[in-house]
FIPAVO-495728 format. One record per residue (C-alpha): residue number from 0; x, y, z. Coordinates in nm, 2 decimals, always signed. Layout:
% residues N
n NUM; px X; py Y; pz Z
...
% end
This chain:
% residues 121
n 0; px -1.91; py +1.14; pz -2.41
n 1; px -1.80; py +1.39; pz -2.68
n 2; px -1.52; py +1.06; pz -2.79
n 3; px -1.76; py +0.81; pz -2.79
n 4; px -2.02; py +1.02; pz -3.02
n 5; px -1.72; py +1.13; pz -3.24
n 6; px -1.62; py +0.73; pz -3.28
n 7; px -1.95; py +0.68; pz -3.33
n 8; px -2.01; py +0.96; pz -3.64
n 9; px -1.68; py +0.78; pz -3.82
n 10; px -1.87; py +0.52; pz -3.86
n 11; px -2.19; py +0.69; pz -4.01
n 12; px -2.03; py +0.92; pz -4.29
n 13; px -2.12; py +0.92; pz -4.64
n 14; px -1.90; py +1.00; pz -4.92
n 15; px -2.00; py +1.37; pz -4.92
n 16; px -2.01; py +1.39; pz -4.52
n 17; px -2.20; py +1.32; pz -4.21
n 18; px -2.56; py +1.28; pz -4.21
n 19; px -2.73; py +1.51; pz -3.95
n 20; px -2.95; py +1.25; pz -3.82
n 21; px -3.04; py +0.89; pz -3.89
n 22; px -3.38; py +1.01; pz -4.08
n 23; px -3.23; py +1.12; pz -4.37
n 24; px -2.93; py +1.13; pz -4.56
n 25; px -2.91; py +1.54; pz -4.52
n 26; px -2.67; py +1.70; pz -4.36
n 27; px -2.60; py +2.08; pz -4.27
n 28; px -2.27; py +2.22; pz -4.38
n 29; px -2.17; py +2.48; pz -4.00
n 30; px -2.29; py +2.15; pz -3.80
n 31; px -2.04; py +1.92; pz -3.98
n 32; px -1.71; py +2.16; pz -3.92
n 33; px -1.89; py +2.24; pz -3.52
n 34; px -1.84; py +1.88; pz -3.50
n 35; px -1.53; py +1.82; pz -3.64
n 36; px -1.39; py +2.09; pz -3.43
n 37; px -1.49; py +1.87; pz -3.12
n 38; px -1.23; py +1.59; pz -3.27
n 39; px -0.91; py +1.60; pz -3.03
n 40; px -0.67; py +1.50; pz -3.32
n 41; px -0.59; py +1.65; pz -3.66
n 42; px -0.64; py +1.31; pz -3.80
n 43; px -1.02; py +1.29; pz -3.70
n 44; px -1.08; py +1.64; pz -3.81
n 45; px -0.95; py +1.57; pz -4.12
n 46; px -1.17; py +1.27; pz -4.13
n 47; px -1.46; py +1.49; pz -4.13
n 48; px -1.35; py +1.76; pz -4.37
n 49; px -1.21; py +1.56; pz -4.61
n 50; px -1.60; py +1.48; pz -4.73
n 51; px -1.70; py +1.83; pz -4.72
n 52; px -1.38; py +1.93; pz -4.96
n 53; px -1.55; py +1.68; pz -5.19
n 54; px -1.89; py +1.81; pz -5.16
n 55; px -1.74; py +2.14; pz -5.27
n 56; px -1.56; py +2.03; pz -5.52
n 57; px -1.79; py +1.79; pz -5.70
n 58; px -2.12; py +1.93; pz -5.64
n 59; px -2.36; py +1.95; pz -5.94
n 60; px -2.55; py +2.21; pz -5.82
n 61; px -2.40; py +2.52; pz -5.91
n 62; px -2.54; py +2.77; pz -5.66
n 63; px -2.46; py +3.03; pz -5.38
n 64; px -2.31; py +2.81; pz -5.11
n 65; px -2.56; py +2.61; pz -4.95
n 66; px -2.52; py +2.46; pz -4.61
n 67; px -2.80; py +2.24; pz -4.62
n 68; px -2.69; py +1.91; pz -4.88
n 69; px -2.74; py +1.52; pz -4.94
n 70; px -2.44; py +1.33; pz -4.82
n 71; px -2.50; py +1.05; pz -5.06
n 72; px -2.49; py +1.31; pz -5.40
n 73; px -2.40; py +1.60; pz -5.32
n 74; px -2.71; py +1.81; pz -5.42
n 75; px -2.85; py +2.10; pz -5.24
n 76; px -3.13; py +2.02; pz -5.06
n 77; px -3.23; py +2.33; pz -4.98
n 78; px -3.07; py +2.65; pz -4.81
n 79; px -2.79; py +2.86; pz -4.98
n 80; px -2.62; py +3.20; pz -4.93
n 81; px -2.67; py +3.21; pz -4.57
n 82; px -2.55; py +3.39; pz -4.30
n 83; px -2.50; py +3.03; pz -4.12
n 84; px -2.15; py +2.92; pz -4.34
n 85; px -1.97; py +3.18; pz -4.09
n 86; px -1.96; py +2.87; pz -3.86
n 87; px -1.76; py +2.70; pz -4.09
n 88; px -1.44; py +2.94; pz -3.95
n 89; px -1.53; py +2.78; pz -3.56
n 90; px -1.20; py +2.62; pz -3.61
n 91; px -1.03; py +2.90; pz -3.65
n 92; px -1.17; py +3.02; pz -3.32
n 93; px -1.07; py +2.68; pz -3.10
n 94; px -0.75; py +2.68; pz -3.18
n 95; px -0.60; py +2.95; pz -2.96
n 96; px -0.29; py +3.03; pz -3.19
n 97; px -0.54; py +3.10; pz -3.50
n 98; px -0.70; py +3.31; pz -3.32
n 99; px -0.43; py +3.52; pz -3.21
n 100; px -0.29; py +3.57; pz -3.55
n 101; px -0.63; py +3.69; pz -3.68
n 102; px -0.68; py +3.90; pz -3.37
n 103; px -0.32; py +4.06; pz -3.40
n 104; px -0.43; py +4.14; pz -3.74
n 105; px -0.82; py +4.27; pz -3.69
n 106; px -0.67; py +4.52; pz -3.38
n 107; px -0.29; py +4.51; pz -3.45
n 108; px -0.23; py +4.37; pz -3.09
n 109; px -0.26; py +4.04; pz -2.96
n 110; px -0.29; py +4.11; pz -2.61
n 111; px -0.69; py +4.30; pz -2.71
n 112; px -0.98; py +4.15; pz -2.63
n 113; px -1.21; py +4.06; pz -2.86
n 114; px -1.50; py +4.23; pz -2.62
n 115; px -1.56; py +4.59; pz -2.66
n 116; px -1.63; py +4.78; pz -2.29
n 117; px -2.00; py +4.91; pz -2.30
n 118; px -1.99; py +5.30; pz -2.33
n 119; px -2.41; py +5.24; pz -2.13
n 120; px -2.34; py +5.32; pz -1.74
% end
């Protein structure tokens, strides 16, 4: 399922990304890179970035990050500065050498767990 919706959003981007639905030519930032990160090859994730690097580098609106923009211009539609952008680093988290390297270097060990045991009985 998760190829054939991923063939299927190649074939619906605009130059600044991938529309969120067929409504409207918005799109959100986090959801773009979530579903890039479903891709199974560097190629196809790259075919999703690639418009997002554009949005951020030829946006005219100069604002706060937003994650909330029109694929077709690149203007903010609405959002910015929000909390929501972290999921742009769910990449990071997928690929399980990434996140090692980060993890050796947030605890100093590799072999720690990211969970924290509950001091509550």
């Amino acid at each position: 399922m998760v190829r054939k919706e991923i063939a299927f959003y190649k074939t619906v981007q605009n130059r600044y990304g991938l529309p969120l639905d067929s409504r409207n030519a918005w799109t959100k930032l986090d959801w773009i890179v979530w579903t890039a990160t479903l891709t199974e090859s560097r190629e196809d994730f790259a075919t999703f970035i690639e418009p997002v690097c554009r949005f951020l580098q030829e946006s005219p609106s100069r604002v706060p990050l937003t994650d909330w923009y029109w694929t077709t211009d690149a203007k903010q539609a609405g959002f910015q500065a929000r909390p929501v952008v972290g999921g742009v680093f769910i990449k990071m988290l997928a690929d399980d050498e990434v996140r090692r390297v980060w993890q050796t270097r947030s605890y100093g060990r590799s072999d720690v767990s990211c969970e924290r045991e509950s001091s509550v009985p």
